[in-house]
N, C-alpha and C positions, 0 to 999 in steps of 0.2 A: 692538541691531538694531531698527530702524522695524518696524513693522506689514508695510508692503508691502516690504519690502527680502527677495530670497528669502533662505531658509534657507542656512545654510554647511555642514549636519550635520544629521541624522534627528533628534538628540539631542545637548544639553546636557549636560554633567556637572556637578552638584551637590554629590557626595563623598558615603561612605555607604551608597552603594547606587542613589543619587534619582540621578535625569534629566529633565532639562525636554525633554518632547516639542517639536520643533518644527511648523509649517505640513505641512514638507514630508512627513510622516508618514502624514498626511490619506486617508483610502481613497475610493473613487470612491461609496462611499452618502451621505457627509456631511463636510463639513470640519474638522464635533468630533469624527470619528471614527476611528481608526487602520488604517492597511491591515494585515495581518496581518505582508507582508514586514517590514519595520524592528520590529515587537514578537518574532517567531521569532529575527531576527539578535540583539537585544538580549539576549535570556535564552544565544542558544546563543554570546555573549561572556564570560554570565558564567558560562558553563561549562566552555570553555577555560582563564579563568583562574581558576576554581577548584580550587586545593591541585594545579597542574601535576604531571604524573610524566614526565621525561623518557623518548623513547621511543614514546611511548602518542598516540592521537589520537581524537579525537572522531569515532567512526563515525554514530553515529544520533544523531537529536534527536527527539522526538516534542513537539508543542505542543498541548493543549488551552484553546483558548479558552471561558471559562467566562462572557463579558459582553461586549457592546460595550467597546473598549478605546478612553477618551479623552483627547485630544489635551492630554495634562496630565502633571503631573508624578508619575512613576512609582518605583515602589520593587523594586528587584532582590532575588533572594536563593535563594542556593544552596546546596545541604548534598550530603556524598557518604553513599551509604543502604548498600551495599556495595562496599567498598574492596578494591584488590586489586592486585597486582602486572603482572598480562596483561590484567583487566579490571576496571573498575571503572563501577557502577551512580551516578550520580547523581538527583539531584529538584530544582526548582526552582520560584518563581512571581515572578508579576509583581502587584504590590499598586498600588492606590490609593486613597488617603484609609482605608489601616486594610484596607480590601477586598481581597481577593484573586481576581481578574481573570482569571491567565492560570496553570496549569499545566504542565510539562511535565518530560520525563527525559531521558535521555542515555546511550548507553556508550560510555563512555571503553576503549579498546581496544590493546595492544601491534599497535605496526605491525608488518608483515608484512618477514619477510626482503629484504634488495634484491636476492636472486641471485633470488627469484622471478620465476618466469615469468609474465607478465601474461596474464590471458583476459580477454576483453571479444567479445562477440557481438553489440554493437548495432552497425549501420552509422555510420558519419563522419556527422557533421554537415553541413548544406550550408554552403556558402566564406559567409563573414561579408560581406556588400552592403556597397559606400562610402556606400548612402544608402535607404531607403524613403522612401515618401507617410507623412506624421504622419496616425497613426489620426486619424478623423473623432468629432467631438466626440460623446458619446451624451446622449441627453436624457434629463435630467434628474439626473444623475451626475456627479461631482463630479470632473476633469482637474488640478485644479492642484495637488493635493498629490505624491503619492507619484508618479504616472504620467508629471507633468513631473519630478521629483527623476532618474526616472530617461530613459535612453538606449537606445531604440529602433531594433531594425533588424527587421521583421517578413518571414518570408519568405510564409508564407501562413497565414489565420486571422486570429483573434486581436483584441479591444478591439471586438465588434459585427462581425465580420465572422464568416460560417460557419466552423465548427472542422470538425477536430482541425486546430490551429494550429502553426508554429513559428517561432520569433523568439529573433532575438541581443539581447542585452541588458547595460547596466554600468551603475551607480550614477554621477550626477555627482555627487553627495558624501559622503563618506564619515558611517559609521554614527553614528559618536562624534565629537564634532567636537576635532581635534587627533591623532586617530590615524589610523592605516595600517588600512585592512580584509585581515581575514583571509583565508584561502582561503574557511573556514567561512562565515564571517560575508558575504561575498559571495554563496556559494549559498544560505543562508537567505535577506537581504534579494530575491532573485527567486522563491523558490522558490511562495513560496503566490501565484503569479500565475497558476499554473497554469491556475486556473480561465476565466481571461481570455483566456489566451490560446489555450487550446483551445474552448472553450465553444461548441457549436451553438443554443445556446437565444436568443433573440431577447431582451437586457437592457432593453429597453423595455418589455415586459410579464411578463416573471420573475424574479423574486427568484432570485439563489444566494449563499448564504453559506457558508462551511466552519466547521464544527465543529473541527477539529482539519488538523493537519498535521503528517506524517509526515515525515522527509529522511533517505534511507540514503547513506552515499556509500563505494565500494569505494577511491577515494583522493583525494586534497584539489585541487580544480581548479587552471587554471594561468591566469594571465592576468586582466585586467581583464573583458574581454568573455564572457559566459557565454552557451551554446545552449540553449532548453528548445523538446521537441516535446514538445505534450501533448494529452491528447483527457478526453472529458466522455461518460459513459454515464449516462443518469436514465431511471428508470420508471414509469410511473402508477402510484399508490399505492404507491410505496416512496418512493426519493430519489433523489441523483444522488453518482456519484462519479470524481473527478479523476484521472488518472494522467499523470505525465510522465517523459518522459526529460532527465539534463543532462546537457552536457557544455561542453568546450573544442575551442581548436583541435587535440588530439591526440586528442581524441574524446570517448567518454562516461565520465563517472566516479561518477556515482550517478541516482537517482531518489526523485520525488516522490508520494506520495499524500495524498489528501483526503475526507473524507467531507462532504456537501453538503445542505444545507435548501433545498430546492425550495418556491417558494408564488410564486401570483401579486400581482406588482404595483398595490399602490393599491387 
């Protein structure tokens, strides 16, 4: 693949554990540097498929970001800490060059009966738009990695515009390249967008970055296109932090949180 030819895949496989990050990876502070989405999906892949228990599905993922993660090749690795039949604790991180980057956990959980009766209290989502206006470029931020990778329908909010935001959103290419994305692995790749998309703070004069990211989901989405509404609380002399709702078109099936480093710009 040329320099300028886009990406086909977030990531490379290597074998091993290693993945060659691609371009389209890139987060909107720097193009060496990873958007959080495609590194949370990457770990909560190899959480899925670490030591499967039929049955069981990946409820929570928590990710701790411990360093700028860059756009290099990366080292996977998962261990289960407590094993179990209805639930099971896992641990993972994300390495490079020897370093250890990225943290995060996981429970693996027995699904729930199918005669259960579903509760869901969030409202529907709004109808999925044939089309929005393409967010307006932000200055000084970086558009062509992860933000072109993916597909945009913004309903309001969202990429420099006032929050609390919500917008449909799908991956034009998948995580791993050669595979099928998962349900999982779909709502992680959108999920630490959150910030973006909800965000009231003005990105031309404020830094926000997340520390961590949370994804709980009550069941595994459906469909290519995912909903996220999300909004942004920050305090003078505290920080800021993210909360979202996702869903599909049958509604909502889990949520997002974040906690957030506030500092001015430059």
């Amino acid at each position: 693949m040329s320099e300028d030819a886009p990406a086909e895949a977030f990531y490379e496989p290597l074998g091993g554990g290693r993945f060659a990050s691609t371009a389209a990876t890139a987060g909107p502070w720097s193009p060496g540097l990873q958007h959080g989405g495609p590194v949370s999906a990457l770990i909560g892949r190899a959480f899925e498929r670490h030591d499967p228990a039929p049955g069981t599905r990946v409820a929570r993922v928590t990710v701790e970001i411990l360093s700028p993660v860059p756009v290099a090749e990366l080292r996977v690795g998962v261990r289960v800490v407590r094993p179990g039949r209805r639930v099971a604790h896992l641990e993972g991180e994300i390495s490079h060059e020897g370093r250890t980057i990225v943290r995060a956990t996981a429970w693996r959980i027995l699904a729930a009966p199918s005669h259960l009766a579903s509760v869901v209290h969030a409202a529907p989502p709004p109808p999925l738009p044939d089309s929005t206006p393409p967010f307006e470029k932000w200055r000084d931020l970086h558009v062509g990695g992860y933000l072109s990778a993916m597909e945009w329908r913004l309903i309001d909010g969202g990429f420099g515009r006032p929050g609390p935001g919500t917008a449909w959103a799908r991956s034009r290419v998948p995580l791993v390249a050669g595979e099928t994305d998962t349900p999982l692995v779909r709502a992680l790749t959108l999920a630490d967008s959150a910030s973006g998309v909800g965000s009231q703070l003005d990105l031309s004069k404020w830094l926000i970055i997340n520390t961590d990211l949370t994804v709980a989901l009550h069941r595994d989405p459906v469909g290519e296109w995912l909903c996220m509404g999300a909004s942004l609380d920050a305090s003078a002399g505290g920080s800021a932090l993210c909360q979202a709702t996702l869903a599909d078109r049958s509604g909502e099936f889990g949520r997002a949180l974040q906690t957030m480093l506030v500092d001015e710009r430059g």
